[in-house]
C-alpha positions as a printed NumPy array, in Angstrom:
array([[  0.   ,   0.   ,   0.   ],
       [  1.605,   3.628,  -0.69 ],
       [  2.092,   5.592,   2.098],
       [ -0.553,   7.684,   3.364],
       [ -0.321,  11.329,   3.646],
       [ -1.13 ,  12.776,   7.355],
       [ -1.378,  16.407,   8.27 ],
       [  1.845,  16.157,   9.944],
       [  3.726,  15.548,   6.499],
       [  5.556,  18.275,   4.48 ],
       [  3.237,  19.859,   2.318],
       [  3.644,  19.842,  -1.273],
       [  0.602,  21.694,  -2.177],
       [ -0.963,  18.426,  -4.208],
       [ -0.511,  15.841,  -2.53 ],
       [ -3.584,  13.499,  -1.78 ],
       [ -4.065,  14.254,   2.207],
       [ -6.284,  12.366,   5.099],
       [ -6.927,  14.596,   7.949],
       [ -6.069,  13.827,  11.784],
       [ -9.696,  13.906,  12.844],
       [-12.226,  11.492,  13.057],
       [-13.845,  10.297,   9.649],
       [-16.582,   8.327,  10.224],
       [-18.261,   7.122,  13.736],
       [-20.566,   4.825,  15.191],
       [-20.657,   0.99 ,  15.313],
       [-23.724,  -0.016,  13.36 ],
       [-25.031,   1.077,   9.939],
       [-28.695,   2.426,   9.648],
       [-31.462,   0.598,   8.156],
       [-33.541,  -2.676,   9.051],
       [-30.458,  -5.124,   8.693],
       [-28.322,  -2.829,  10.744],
       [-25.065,  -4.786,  10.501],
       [-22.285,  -4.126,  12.586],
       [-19.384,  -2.143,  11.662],
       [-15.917,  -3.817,  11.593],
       [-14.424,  -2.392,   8.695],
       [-14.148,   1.041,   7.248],
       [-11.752,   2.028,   4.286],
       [-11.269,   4.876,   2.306],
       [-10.906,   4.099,  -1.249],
       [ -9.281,   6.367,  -3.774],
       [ -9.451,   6.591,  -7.748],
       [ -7.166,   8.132,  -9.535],
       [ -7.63 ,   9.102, -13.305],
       [ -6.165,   6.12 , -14.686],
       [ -8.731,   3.606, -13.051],
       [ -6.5  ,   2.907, -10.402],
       [ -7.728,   2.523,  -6.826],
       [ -5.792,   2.545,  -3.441],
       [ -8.067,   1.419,  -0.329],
       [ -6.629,   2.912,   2.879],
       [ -8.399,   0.835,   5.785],
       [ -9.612,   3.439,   8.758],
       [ -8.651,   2.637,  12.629],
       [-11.684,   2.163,  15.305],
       [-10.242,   4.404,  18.213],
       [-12.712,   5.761,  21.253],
       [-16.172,   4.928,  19.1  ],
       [-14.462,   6.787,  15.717],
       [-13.242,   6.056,  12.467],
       [ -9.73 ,   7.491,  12.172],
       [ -6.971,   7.713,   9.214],
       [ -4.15 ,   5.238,  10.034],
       [ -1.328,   6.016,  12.371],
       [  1.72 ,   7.819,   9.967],
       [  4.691,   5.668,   9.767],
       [  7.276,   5.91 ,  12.216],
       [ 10.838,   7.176,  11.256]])
């Protein structure tokens, strides 16, 4: 998976970005079936048809970009 962009990375004015702040919450999707959440991913398209899926984090009843890597 390519790296994912935090707000805490050097900005280069384009780059594709996934903010520090919760992006999704709860634990149960609406409707009659109302399954139970244990998944979330962001997917991404680019122009080309390519996609990159960057899987969320659960973290105090939120959906949260993943941690940036260390280093």
């Amino acid at each position: 998976m390519p790296a994912v962009i935090t707000a805490g990375d050097p900005d280069d004015g384009d780059t594709f970005r996934v903010p520090p702040v919760p992006l999704a919450s709860g634990t149960r999707l609406g409707g009659s079936e109302g399954g139970r959440v244990t998944a979330v991913e962001l997917v991404v398209t680019t122009e080309d048809g390519a996609t990159t899926r960057i899987p969320l984090r659960a973290q105090h009843g939120a959906w949260w970009a993943p941690d940036p890597p260390e280093g």
